[in-house]
C-alpha positions in Angstrom: -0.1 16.5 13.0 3.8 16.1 13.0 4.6 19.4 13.3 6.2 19.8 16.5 5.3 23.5 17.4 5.3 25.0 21.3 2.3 24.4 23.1 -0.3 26.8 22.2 -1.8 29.3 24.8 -5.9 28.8 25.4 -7.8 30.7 23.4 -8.4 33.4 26.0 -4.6 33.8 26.7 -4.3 33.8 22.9 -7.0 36.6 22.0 -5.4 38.9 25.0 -2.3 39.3 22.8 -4.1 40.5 19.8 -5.1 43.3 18.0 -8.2 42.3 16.1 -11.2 43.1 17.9 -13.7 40.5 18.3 -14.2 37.5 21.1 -12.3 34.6 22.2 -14.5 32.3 19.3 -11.5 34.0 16.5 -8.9 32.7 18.7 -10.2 29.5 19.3 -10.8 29.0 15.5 -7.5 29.6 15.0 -6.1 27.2 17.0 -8.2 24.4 15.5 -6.9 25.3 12.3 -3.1 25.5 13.7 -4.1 21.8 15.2 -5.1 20.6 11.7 -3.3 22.4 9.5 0.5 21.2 9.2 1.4 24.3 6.6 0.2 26.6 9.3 2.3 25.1 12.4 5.6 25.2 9.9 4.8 29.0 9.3 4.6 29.6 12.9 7.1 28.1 13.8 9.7 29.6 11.6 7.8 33.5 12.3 8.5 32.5 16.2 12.5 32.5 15.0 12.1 36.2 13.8 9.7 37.1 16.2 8.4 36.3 19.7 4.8 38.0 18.7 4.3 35.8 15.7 1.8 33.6 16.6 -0.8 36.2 17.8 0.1 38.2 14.4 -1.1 35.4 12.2 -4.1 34.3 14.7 -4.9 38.6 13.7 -4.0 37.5 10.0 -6.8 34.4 10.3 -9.6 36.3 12.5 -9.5 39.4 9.5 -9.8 37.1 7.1 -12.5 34.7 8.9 -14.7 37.5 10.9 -17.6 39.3 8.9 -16.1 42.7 9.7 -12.6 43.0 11.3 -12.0 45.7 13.3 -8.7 47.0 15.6 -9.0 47.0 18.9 -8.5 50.4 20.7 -6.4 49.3 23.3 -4.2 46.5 21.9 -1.1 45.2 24.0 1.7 47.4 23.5 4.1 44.7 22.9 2.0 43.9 19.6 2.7 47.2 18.1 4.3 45.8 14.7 1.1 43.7 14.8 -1.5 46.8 14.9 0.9 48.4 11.9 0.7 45.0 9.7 -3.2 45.3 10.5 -3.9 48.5 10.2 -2.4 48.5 6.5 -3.6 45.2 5.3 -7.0 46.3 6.6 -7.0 49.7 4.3 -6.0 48.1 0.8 -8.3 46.7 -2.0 -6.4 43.7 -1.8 -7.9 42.8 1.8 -11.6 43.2 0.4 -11.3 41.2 -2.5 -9.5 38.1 -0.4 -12.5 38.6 2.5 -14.7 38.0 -0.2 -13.5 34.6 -1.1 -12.5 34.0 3.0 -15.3 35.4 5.2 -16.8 33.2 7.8 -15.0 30.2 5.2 -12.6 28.5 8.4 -10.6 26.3 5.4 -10.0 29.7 3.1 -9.1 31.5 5.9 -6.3 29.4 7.1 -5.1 28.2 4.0 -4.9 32.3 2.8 -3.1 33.0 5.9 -0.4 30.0 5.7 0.4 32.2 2.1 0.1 35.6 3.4 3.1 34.6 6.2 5.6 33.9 3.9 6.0 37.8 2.7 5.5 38.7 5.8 8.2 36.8 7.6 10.5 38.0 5.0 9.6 41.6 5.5 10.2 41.0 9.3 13.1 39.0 8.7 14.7 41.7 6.8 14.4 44.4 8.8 15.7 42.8 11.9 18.8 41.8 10.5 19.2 45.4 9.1 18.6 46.5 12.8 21.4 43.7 14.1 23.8 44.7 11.5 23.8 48.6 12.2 21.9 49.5 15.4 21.9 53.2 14.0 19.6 52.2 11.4 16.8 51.7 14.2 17.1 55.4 15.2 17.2 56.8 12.1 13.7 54.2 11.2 11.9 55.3 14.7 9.9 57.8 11.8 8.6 55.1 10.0 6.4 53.6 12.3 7.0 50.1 14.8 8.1 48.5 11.9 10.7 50.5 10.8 9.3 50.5 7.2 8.5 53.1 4.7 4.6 53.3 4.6 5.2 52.6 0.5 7.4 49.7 1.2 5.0 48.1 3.8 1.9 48.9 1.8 3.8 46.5 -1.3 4.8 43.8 0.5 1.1 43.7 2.4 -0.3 44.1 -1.1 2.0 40.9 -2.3 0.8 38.9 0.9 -2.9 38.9 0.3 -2.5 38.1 -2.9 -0.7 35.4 -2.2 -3.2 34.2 0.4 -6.5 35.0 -2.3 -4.2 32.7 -4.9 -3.3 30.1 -2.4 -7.3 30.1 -0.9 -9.1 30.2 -4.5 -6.4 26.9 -5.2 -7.8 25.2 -2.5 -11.2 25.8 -2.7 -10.6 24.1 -6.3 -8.8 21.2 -5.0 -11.4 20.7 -2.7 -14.4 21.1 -5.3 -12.5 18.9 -7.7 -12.3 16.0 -5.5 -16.0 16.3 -3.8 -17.2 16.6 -7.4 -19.9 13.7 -7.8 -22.7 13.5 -11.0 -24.9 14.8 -8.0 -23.1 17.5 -7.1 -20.4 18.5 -4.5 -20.1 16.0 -1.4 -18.4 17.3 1.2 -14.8 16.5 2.1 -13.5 16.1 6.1 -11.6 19.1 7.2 -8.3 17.2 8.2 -8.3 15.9 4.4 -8.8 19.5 3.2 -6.0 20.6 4.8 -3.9 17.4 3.6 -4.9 18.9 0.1 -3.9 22.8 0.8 -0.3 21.1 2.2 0.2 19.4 -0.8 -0.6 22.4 -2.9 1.9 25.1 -0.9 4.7 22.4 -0.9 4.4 21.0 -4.8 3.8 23.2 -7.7 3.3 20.1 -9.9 0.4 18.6 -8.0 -1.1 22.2 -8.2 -1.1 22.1 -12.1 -2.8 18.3 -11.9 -5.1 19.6 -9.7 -6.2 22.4 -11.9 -6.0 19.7 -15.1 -8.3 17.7 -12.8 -10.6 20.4 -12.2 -11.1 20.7 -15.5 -10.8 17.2 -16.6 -14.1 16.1 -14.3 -16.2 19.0 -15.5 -16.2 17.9 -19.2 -16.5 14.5 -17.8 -20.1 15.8 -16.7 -20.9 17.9 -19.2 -20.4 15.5 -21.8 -22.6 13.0 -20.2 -25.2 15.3 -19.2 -25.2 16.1 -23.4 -25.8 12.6 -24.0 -29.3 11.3 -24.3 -29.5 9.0 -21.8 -32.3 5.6 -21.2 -32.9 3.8 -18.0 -31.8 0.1 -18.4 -34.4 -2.4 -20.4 -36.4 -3.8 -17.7 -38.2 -7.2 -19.3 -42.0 -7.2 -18.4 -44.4 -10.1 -18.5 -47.3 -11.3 -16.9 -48.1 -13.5 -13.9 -50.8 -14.3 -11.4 -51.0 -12.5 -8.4 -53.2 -11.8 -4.9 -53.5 -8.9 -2.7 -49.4 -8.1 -2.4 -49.6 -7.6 -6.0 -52.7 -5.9 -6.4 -50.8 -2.6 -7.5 -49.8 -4.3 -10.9 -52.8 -5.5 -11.9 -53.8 -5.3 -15.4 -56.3 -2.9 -16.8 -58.5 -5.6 -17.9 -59.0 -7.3 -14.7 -59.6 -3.9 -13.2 -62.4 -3.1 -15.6 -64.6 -6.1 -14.2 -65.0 -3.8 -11.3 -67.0 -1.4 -13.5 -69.6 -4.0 -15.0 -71.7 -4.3 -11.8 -72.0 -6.8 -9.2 -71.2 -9.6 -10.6 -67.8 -8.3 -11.7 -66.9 -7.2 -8.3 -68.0 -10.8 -7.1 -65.1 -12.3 -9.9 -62.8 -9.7 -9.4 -62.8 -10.5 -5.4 -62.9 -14.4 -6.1 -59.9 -13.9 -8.3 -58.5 -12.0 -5.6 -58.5 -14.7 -3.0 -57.3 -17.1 -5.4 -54.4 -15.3 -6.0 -55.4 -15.6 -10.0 -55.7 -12.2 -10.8 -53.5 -11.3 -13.6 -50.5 -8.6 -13.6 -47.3 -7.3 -14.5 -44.1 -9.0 -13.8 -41.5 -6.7 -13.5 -37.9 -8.1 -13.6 -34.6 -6.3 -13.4 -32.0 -7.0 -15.5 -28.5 -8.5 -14.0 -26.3 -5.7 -13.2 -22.9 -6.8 -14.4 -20.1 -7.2 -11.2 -16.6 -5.8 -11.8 -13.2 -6.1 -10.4 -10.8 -3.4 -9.6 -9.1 -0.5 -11.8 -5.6 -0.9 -12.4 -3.9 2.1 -13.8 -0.4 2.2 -15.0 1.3 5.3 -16.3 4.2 6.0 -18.1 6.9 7.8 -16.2 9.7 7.8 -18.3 12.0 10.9 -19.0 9.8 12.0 -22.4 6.3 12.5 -20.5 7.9 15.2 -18.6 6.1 18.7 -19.0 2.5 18.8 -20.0 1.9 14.9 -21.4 2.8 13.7 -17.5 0.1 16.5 -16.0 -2.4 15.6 -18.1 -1.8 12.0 -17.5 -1.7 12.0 -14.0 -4.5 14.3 -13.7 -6.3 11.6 -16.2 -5.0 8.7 -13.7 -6.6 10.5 -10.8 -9.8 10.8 -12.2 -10.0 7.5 -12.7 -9.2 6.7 -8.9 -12.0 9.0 -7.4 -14.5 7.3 -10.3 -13.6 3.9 -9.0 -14.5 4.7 -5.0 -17.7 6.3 -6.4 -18.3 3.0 -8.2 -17.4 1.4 -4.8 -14.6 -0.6 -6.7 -10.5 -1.1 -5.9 -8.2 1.0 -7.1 -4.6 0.1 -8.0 -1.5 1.8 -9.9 1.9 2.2 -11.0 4.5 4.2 -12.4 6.2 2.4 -14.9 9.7 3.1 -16.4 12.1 1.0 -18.5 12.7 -2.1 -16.5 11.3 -3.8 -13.5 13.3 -1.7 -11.2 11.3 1.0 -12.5 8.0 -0.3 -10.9 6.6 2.5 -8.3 3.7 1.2 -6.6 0.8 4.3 -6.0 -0.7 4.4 -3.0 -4.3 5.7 -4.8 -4.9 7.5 -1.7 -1.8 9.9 -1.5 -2.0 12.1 -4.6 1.5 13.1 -3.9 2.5 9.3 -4.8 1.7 10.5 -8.5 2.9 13.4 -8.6 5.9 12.7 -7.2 7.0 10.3 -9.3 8.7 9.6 -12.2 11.7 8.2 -14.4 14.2 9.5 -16.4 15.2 6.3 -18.7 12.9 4.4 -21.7 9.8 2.9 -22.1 9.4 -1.0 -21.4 5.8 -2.4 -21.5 7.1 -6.0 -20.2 7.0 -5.0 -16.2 3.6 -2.7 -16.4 2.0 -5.8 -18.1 3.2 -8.3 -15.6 2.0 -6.3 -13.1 -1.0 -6.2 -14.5 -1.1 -10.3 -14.9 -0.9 -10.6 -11.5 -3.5 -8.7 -10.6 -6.3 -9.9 -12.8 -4.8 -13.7 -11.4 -5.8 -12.2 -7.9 -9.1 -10.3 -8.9 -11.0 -11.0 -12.0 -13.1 -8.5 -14.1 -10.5 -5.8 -13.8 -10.2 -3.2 -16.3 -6.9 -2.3 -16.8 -6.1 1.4 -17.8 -2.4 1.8 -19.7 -1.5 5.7 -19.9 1.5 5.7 -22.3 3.2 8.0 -24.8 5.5 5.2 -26.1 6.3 3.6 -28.7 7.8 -0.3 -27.6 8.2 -3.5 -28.8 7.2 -6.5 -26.7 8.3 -10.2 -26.7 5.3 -12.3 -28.2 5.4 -14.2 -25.0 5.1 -11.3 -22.7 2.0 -10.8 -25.1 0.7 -13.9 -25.4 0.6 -14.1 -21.1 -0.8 -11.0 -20.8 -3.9 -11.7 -23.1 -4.3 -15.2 -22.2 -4.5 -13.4 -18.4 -6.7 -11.4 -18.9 -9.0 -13.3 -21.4 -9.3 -16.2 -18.3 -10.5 -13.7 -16.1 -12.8 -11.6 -18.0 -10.8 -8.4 -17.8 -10.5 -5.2 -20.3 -7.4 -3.5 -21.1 -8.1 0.4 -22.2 -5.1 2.2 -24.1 -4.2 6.0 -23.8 -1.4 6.5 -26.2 -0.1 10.1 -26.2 1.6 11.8 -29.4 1.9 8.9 -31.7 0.1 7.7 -34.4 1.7 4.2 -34.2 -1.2 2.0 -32.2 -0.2 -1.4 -33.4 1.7 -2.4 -30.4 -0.7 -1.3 -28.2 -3.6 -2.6 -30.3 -2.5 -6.6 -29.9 -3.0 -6.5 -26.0 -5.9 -3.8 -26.0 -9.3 -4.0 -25.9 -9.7 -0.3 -27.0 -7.0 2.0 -27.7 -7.3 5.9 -27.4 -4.8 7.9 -29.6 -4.5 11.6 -28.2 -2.4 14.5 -29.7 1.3 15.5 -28.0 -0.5 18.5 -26.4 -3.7 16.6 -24.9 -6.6 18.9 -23.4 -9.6 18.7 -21.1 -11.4 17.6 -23.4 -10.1 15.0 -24.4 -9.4 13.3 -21.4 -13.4 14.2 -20.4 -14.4 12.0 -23.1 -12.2 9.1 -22.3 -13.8 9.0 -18.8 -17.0 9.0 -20.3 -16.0 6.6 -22.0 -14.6 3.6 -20.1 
C-alpha cells in the first residue's frame, strides 16, 4: 500500500484502547483492512492530526459495524472518553441498524463504510477543537455537553450523516464488486486487495462511481437478454464408422439387436466385436473459430462530456471484462482530434477511462491508424469504435484501414451516439450501431449481446 501511516500497534495493544467490547479477533480485522485498504490509512492518518485517539475510534467504528452484536465495554480507557460518546450515540440510532444490516460479519463493507463514516466525524472533531483553541472559555462553558463538548442534538446529526455515508459508500462497493465478478454463471469472486482498489477508486472519483453504476446495469440486461433468447447447442455432424470395444458405447441400434435373436447373434455380434467392424456413430465437433484481441477506441472529445461519455465508458468496460472471460486481449484508446490526442488505456485500471478525456474535435484518422497497427500485429481482431461524431476522412486513411483489416480477417463494430448520419462510419464498418443522444441500459445490453 503507499500510504505511509505510523506503525500500527498489535492487535492486543490495539483492542486495549477501545471501547467496543469484544476480543482481540475485531482488532486484528481491523488492521488487515488498514494494511489493504489505502482509503482507510489516508483517513487515519489525517484523524491522527486532530486527534491522538483516532485510530482506536475508527478500529471501534469497524468492529460495530463488522461484529454480530456490538456492545460498550464497561470499563473503557478513560483517555477514550470522546470515543465511548461517538459510540454510544451511533450505537442508539436507526441509522446504525440499517448500515449493520448491509455490514455485519461482511470484512469489505465494514471497512469500506467506515473510510465514509470518518470524514463527518473528523470534521465534527475538527471543529470543535479549534473552537476550544480559539477561546479556551468555550471548553468550560461545553464541560455540560458531554467529552465531546457537543449538544446531544448536534452530535446525534452529524452521527446520523456519518452512517449514512458509510451504508451509501458500502452498498457502492458491494455493487462495484458484484458488477465486475458478474459471469453468465454467476458471481466469481474478486481478491480482497482488488476490492479495495475498487472502493478507493469509488471514494476518490465521482465519475467512475456513475460508470460503475451504468455498468452494473449495463451487464445485467446483457444477461437477461441472452437468457430471453432461445438458444441451440452448436451443429455437431454425425455419421457412421466401424468400431471395436473403445467404441462400443456408440453402437447402433441395429447391431445391438443381434444380441436379442439368440445364440447365433451373440456369436456375430462378438465376432464383429473383435474385428473392430461393428457399426456406430461418428460424432465430430465442429471447428471452433479462433479470434484475436478487442480493440476499443472511444471518443473523448469535449461534446461526449456528461451522460454520452458514462455510458460509453461504462459500454467500453463491459467489453474489457467480456474479453478476459473469452480469455482474449484487450486493448484501448481515448481518442481526440489529432494524434496528440491518443491516450493509451491500460484495460486493467478503470481509472485510465475514467479519467480521461479531451476537450477539442473529433478526428477518426489517428483512432483508425491505431487500429491498423494492431490487426498488422494480431489478426482476427474485432475492433470496437465508440463515437458520437460526425467526421470526414481522407479516402486513403480509408482505403488503409479496410485493406488492413480485410488482410487479417478482422471486424470493425460501430457505436455512433446522437446522430443519424452513419455514412462515414458505414464505409470502414462491418456493422454500425446508431443509439439516441440519451443512451440507456438497454441499449448498450443489447450491443454486447450482440458483438
Amino acid at each position: 500500500m503507499d500510504t505511509e501511516t505510523r506503525p500500527l500497534p498489535d492487535a492486543k495493544t490495539l483492542f486495549g484502547r477501545m471501547c467496543i467490547d469484544g476480543t482481540r479477533f475485531q482488532a486484528q480485522k481491523f488492521v488487515s483492512a488498514v494494511e489493504n485498504y489505502e482509503g482507510l490509512g489516508e483517513a487515519i492518518n489525517q484523524g491522527e492530526e486532530i486527534t491522538p485517539n483516532y485510530l482506536p475510534l475508527l478500529s471501534d467504528v469497524f468492529s460495530s459495524f463488522f461484529q454480530n452484536k456490538a456492545q460498550l465495554k464497561q470499563n473503557p480507557p478513560r483517555e477514550t472518553e470522546e470515543n465511548r460518546e461517538i459510540m454510544e450515540t451511533a450505537l442508539g440510532l436507526k441509522e446504525y441498524e440499517e448500515l449493520h444490516s448491509v455490514s455485519r460479519l461482511d470484512f469489505f463493507a465494514s471497512a469500506a463504510a467506515t473510510r465514509a463514516f470518518s470524514d463527518q466525524i473528523q470534521k465534527l472533531i475538527k471543529e470543535k477543537k479549534e473552537e476550544k483553541e480559539k477561546d479556551p472559555q468555550s471548553g468550560k462553558a461545553n464541560e455540560n455537553k458531554g467529552p465531546l463538548g457537543v449538544d446531544p442534538d448536534t452530535l446525534r446529526w452529524a452521527i446520523r450523516r456519518s452512517l449514512k455515508k458509510g451504508l451509501e459508500e458500502a452498498q457502492d462497493a458491494k455493487e462495484a464488486v458484484e458488477t465486475f465478478g458478474r459471469e453468465e454463471g454467476g458471481i466469481k469472486r474478486i481478491p480482497i486487495t482488488e476490492q479495495f482498489r475498487l472502493a478507493d477508486l469509488l471514494g476518490k472519483n465521482p465519475k467512475i462511481k456513475e460508470i460503475v453504476k451504468m455498468l452494473g446495469r449495463m451487464r445485467l440486461e446483457t444477461l437477461s437478454i441472452k437468457r430471453s433468447r432461445i438458444t441451440h447447442s452448436a451443429t455437431i455432424r454425425r455419421g457412421v464408422e466401424t468400431v471395436g470395444i473403445e467404441g462400443i458405447d456408440r453402437v447402433l441400434p441395429d447391431e445391438l439387436a443381434a444380441l436379442a435373436i439368440g445364440e447365433e447373434g451373440e456369436k456375430l455380434f462378438l465376432k464383429k466385436l473383435l474385428d473392430e467392424d461393428l457399426l456406430a456413430y461418428s460424432y465430430k465437433n465442429p471447428v471452433v473459430e479462433t479470434h484475436g484481441p478487442i480493440l476499443i477506441a472511444v471518443d473523448g472529445s469535449g461534446s461526449m462530456a456528461g451522460h454520452k461519455e458514462i455510458w460509453a465508458k461504462a459500454l467500453a468496460i463491459a467489453t474489457v471484462l467480456q474479453a478476459k472471460k473469452d480469455k482474449r486481449k484487450a486493448y484501448g484508446i481515448i481518442f481526440g482530434a489529432s494524434e496528440k490526442e491518443i491516450f493509451d488505456v491500460d484495460v486493467d485500471r478503470l481509472e485510465d477511462l475514467a479519467t480521461a478525456s479531451f476537450h477539442m474535435g473529433t478526428n477518426f484518422g489517428p483512432p483508425l491508424r491505431w487500429a491498423e497497427d494492431k490487426f498488422n500485429e494480431q489478426p482476427r481482431a474485432d475492433l470496437f469504435f465508440i463515437t458520437d461524431g460526425i467526421c470526414n476522412i481522407e479516402e486513403t486513411e480509408k482505403a488503409d484501414f479496410i485493406r488492413a483489416k480485410t488482410r487479417s480477417g478482422a471486424k470493425c463494430y460501430s457505436v455512433l451516439i446522437g446522430s443519424e448520419a452513419t455514412e462515414t462510419v458505414k464505409q470502414f464498418s462491418d456493422k454500425v450501431f446508431s443509439i439516441l443522444t440519451t443512451p440507456t441500459a438497454r441499449e448498450g445490453g443489447q450491443i454486447l449481446s450482440e458483438i
